[in-house]
C-alpha positions in Angstrom: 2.5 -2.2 -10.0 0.8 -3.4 -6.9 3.7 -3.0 -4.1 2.4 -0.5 -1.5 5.0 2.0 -1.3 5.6 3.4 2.0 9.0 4.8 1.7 8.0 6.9 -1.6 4.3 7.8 -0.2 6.3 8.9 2.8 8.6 11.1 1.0 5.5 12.5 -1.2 2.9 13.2 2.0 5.8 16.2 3.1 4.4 19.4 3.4 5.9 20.7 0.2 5.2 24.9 0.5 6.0 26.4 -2.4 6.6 23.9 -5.1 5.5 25.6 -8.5 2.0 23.7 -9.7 0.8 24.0 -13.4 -2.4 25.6 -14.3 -5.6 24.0 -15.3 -8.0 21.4 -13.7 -7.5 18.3 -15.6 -10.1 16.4 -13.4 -12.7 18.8 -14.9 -11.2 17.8 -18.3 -11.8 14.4 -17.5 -15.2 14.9 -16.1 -15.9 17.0 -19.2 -15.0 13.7 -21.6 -17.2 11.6 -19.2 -20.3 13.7 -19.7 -20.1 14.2 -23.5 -19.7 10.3 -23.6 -22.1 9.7 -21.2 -24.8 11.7 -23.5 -23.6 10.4 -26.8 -24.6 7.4 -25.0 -27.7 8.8 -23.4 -26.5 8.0 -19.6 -26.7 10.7 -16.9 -23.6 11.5 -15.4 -25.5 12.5 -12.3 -27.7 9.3 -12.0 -24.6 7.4 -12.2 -22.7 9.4 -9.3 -25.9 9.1 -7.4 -26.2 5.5 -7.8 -22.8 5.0 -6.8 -23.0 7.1 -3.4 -26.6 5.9 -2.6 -26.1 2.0 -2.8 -22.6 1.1 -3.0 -19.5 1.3 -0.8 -16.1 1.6 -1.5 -12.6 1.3 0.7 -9.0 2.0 0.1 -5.5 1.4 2.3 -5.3 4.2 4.5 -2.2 6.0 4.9 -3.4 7.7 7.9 -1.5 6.6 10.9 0.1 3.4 8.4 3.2 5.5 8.4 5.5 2.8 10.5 8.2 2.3 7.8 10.8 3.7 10.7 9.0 1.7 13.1 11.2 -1.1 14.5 9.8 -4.6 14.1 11.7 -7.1 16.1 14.9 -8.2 17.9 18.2 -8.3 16.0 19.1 -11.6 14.6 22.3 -13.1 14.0 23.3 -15.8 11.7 23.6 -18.3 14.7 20.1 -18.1 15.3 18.6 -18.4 12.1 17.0 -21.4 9.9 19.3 -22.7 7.4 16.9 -21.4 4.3 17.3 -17.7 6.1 19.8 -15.1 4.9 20.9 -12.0 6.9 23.2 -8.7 5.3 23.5 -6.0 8.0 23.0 -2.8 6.6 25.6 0.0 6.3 25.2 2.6 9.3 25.4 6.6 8.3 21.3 5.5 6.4 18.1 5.5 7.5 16.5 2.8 5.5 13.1 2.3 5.8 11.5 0.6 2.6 11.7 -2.5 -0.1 10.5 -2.1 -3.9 10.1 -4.6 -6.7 8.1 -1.9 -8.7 10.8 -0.8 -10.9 11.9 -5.0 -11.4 14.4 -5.6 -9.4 14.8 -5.4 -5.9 15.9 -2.2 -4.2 16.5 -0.6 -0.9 15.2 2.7 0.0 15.7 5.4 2.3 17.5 8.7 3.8 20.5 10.2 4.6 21.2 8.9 8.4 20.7 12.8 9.9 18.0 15.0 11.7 17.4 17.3 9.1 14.2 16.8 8.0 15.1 17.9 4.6 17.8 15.0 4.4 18.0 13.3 0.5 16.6 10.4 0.1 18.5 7.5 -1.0 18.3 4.2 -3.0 20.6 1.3 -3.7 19.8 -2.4 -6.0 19.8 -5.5 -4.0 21.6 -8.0 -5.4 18.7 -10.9 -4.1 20.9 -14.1 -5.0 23.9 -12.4 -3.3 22.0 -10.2 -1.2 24.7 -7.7 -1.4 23.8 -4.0 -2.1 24.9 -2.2 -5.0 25.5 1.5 -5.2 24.1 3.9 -3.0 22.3 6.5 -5.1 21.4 10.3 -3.3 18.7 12.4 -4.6 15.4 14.5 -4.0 12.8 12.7 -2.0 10.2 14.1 -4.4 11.4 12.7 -7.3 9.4 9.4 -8.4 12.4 7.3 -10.2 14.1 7.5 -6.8 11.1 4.7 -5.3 11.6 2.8 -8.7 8.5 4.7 -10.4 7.8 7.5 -12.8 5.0 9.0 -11.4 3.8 9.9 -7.4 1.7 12.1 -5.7 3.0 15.5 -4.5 1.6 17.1 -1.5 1.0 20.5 -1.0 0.0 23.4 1.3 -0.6 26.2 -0.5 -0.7 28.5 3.1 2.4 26.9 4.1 0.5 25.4 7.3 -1.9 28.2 7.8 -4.9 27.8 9.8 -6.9 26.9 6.7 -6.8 23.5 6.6 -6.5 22.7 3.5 -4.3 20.5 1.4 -3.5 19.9 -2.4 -2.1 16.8 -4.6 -0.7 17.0 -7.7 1.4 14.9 -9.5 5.1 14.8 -10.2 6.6 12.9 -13.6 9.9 12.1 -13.8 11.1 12.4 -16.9 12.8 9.4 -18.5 15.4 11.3 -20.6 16.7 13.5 -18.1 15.8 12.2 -15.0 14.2 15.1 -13.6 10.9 15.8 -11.9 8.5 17.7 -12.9 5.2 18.8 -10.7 2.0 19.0 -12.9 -1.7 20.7 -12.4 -3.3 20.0 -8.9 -6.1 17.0 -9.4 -7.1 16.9 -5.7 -7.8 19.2 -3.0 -9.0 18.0 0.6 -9.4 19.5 4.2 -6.8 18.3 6.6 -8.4 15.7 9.1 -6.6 12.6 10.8 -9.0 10.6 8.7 -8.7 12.4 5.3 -5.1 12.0 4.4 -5.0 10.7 0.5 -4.6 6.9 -0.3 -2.7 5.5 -3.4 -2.5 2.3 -5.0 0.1 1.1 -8.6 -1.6 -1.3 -10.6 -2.6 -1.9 -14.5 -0.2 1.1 -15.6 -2.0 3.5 -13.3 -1.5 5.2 -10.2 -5.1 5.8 -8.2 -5.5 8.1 -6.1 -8.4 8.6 -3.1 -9.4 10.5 -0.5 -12.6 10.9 1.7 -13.0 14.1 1.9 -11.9 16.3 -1.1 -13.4 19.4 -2.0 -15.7 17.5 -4.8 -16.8 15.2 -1.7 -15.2 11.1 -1.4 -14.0 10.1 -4.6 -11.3 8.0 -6.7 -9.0 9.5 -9.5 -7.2 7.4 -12.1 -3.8 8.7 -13.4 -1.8 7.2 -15.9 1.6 5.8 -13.9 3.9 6.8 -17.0 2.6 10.2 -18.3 0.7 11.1 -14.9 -2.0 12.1 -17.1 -6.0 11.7 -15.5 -7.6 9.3 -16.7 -10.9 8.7 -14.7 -12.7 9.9 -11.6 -15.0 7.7 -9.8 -16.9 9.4 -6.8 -17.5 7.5 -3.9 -19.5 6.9 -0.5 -17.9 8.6 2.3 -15.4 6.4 3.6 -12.4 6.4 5.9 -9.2 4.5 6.5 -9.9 2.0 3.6 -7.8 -0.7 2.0 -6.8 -0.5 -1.3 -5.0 -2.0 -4.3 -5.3 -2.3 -8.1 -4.4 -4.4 -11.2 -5.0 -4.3 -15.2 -8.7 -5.4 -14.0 -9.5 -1.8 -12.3 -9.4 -0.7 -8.7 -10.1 -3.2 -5.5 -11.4 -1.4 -2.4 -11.9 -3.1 1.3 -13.2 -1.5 3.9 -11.1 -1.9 7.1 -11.9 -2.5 10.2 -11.6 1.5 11.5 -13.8 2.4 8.5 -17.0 3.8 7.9 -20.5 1.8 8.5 -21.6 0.9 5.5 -23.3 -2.1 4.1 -20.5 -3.1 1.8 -17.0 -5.1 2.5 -15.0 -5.5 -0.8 -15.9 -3.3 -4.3 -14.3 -2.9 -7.4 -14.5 -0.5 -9.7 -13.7 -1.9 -13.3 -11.0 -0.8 -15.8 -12.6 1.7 -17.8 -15.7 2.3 -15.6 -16.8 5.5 -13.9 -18.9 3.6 -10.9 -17.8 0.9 -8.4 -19.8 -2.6 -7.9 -20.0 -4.6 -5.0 -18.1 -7.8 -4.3 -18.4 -9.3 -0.9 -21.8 -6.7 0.7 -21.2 -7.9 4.1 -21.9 -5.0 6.0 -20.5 -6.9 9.5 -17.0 -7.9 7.9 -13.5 -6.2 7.7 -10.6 -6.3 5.1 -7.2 -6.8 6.8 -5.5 -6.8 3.9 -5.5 -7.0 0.2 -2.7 -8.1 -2.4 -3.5 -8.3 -6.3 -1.6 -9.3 -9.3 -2.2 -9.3 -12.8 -5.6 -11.3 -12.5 -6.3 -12.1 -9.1 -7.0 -10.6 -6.1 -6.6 -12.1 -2.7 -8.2 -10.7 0.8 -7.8 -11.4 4.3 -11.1 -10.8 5.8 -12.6 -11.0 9.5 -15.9 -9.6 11.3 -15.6 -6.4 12.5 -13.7 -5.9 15.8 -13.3 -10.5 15.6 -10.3 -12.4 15.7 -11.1 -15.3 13.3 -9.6 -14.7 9.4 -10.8 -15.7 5.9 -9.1 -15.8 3.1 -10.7 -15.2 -0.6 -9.7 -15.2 -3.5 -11.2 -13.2 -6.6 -10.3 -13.6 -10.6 -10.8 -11.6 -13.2 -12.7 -8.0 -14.1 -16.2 -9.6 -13.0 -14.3 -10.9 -9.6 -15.3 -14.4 -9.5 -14.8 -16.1 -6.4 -11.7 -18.5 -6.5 -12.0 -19.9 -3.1 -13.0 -18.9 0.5 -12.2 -20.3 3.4 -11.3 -19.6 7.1 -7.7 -19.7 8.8 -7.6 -19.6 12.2 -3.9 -19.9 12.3 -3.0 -16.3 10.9 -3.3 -13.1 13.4 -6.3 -10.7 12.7 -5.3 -7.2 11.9 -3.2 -5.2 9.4 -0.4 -6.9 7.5 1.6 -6.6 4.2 1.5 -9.2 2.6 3.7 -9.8 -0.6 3.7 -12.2 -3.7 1.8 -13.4 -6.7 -0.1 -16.3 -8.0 3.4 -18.4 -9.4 5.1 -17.2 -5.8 2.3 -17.7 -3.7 1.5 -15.4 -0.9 4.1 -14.3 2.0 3.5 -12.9 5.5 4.8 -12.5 9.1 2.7 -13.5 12.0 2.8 -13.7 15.4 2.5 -17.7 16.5 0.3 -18.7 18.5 -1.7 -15.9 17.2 -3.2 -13.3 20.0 -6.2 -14.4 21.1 -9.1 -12.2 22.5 -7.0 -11.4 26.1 -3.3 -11.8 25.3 -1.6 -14.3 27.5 2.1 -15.5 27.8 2.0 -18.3 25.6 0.9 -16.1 22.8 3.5 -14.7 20.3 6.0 -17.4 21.3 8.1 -16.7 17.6 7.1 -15.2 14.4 5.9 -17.1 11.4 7.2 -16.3 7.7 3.9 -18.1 6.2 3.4 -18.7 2.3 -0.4 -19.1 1.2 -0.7 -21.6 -1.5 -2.3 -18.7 -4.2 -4.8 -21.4 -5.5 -6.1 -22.4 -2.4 -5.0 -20.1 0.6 -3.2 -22.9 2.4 -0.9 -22.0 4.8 2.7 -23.0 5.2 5.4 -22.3 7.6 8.4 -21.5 5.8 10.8 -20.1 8.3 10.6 -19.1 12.3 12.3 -16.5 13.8 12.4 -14.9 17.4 9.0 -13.2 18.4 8.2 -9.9 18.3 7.4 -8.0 21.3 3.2 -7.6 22.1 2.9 -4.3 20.5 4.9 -5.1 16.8 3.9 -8.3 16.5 0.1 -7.2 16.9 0.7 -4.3 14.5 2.2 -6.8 12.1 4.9 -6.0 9.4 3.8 -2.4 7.2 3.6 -1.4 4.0 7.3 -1.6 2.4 8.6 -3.4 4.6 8.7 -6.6 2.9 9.5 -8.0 -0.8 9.1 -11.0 -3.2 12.5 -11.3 -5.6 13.3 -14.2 -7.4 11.0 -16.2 -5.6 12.7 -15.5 -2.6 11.0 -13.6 1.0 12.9 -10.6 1.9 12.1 -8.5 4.8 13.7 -5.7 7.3 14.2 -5.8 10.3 16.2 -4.4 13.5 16.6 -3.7 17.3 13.1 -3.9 19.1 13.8 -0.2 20.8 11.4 2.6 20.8 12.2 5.6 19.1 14.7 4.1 16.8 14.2 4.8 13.0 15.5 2.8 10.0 15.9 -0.9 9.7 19.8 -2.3 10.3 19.2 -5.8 8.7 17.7 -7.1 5.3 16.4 -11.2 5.5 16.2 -13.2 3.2 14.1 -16.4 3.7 14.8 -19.2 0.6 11.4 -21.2 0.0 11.1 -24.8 1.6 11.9 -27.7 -0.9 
């Protein structure tokens, strides 16, 4: 599972006081295996850490500040002003939806109860994507996983209930697939509380990874199985912050963004069953924008550090081969969530004409639903809608708030007004012929 999932991360970041944690330290468990295999096979532990830290980078998607699934995106549309291979359903008022998932299967719509109670259930209903109807609204916990279409999430918690000490703990919460319940296991992470430390997660390859920068065992990566939220690995990193990340059955992917740390490193990987990360792309000059991966490929869009100009590569398999690399000055530079797989292609909204260095009025003059060929990273303009005003359409759309279904684009959207939260309309854009 490689959808970024805003609406459950969201839910899981809450300061949760007071939720009951297991005891026991399964990281040390897991660091425990790793040394008695490491000396049966006559490998420091300690050399390899060092190795990692001293010579190679690492990056992952930051969460920090990437919270802007109740962040409007653009105007309303109506079905008078749409292309004929673009669908709209209005959403029902009394909700505030905020995400798309495919990481259960099918599509679904996620969200809360329409209300300023901050402790408001969260909600979830199936998208019906040839119909695009919606199906039953289901009403639970916000902390349980199966709610966001998985079995296992994060769980944040502060200990001192917000006390001056700073410091934050994440466990991990199963849902149980007979009952249904959740269930909140031994803490495997514990990090100071800093705009730049909150903890990134990626689904991918049956596993649920989770990093942060600073933890109390110093930057590092943790592997947890994503159906029995069991650890599997820790990986400790180089000190890096707001990171892009993503994984698949070949291990974890890590870019580092363009507001992360200096080091000489811009895409790493850190292999299924490995305990150190490699280097992939060692520009230390170049940014990662974004990252998508499916079952064997990974694709990144990649610019020099505070430029405009975007490259698109492609990598294959655990050794991460270079597929292709090539530039594309039609897409905008900056963060983006993009969506899809190598038999669906890649899909994206973007600002066209893009921004250029000084934004001028005939910048931005509609937005672009764009499919990248997955082979080669060609672009094509599937559908055109009404622009986005400067400041969405620079920030691009965010994590969750777009979905491939059945080879069809689907993406929220509603009025361009600040301060309003939830999305009022679902799209649905049909590929060209």
């Amino acid at each position: 599972m490689t959808d970024d999932m805003e609406e459950q991360l969201r839910a899981a970041l809450r300061d949760r006081a007071g939720v009951p944690v297991a005891t026991g330290d399964p990281v040390l468990a897991v660091q425990d295996r790793m040394r008695r295999r490491s000396r049966r096979r006559g490998i420091a532990v300690g050399s390899t850490a060092a190795l990692c830290v001293a010579g190679i980078a690492i990056a992952a998607t930051a969460l920090a500040g990437n919270d802007t699934s109740s962040r409007p995106i653009g105007p309303a549309v109506s079905s008078s002003n749409l292309p004929q291979n673009v669908s709209s359903l209005t959403l029902p008022p009394g909700y505030t939806f905020s995400g798309l998932s495919t990481d259960s299967g099918p599509l679904q719509l996620t969200g809360t109860v329409g209300t300023t109670d901050p402790n408001a259930p969260c909600v979830r209903s199936p998208v019906d994507a040839s119909a695009l109807r919606l199906g039953a609204i289901t009403t639970g916990a916000c902390n349980n996983p199966e709610l966001s279409g998985v079995r296992v999430a994060i769980e944040v918690i502060n200990p001192d209930g917000g006390s001056a000490a700073f410091t934050t703990s994440i466990a991990i919460t199963v849902t149980d697939p007979k009952t249904g319940t959740p269930k909140t296991g031994p803490v495997i992470m514990r990090i100071s509380e800093a705009s730049d430390t909150n903890p990134v997660v990626a689904y991918g390859g049956n596993s649920l990874w989770v990093y942060d920068v600073d933890s109390s065992n110093g930057p590092e990566a943790i592997q947890v199985s994503a159906t029995s939220g069991q650890v599997e690995d820790v990986v400790r990193t180089p000190q890096l912050y707001r990171p892009v990340m993503v994984a698949n059955g070949d291990g974890l992917w890590l870019g580092n963004s363009n507001q992360g740390s200096p080091v000489a490193g811009t895409v790493f990987h850190v292999a299924s069953g490995s305990h150190s990360v490699t280097t992939v792309v060692s520009s230390a000059t170049d940014a990662v924008d974004w990252m998508r991966a499916d079952s064997g490929h990974v694709w990144a869009g990649i610019r020099p550090a505070g430029g405009a100009l975007l490259s698109l590569w492609r990598f294959d398999g655990p050794k991460a081969a270079v597929a292709f690399h090539t530039l594309e000055p039609s897409l905008e530079a900056g963060p983006n969530f993009v969506v899809g797989d190598e038999q669906d292609g890649l899909w994206l909204t973007t600002p066209s004409p893009p921004f250029g260095e000084f934004p001028s009025p005939a910048d931005n003059q509609h937005l672009d639903v764009v499919k990248l060929d997955a082979s080669t990273g060609k672009p094509t303009v599937e559908a055109v809608l009404p622009p986005l005003d400067q400041l969405d359409a620079e920030t691009q759309t965010a994590s969750g708030e777009a979905a491939i279904s059945q080879g069809s684009y689907f993406l929220l959207q509603a009025p361009s007004v600040r301060g309003y939260t939830g999305f009022t309309q679902l799209l649905r854009v049909t590929p060209l012929p």
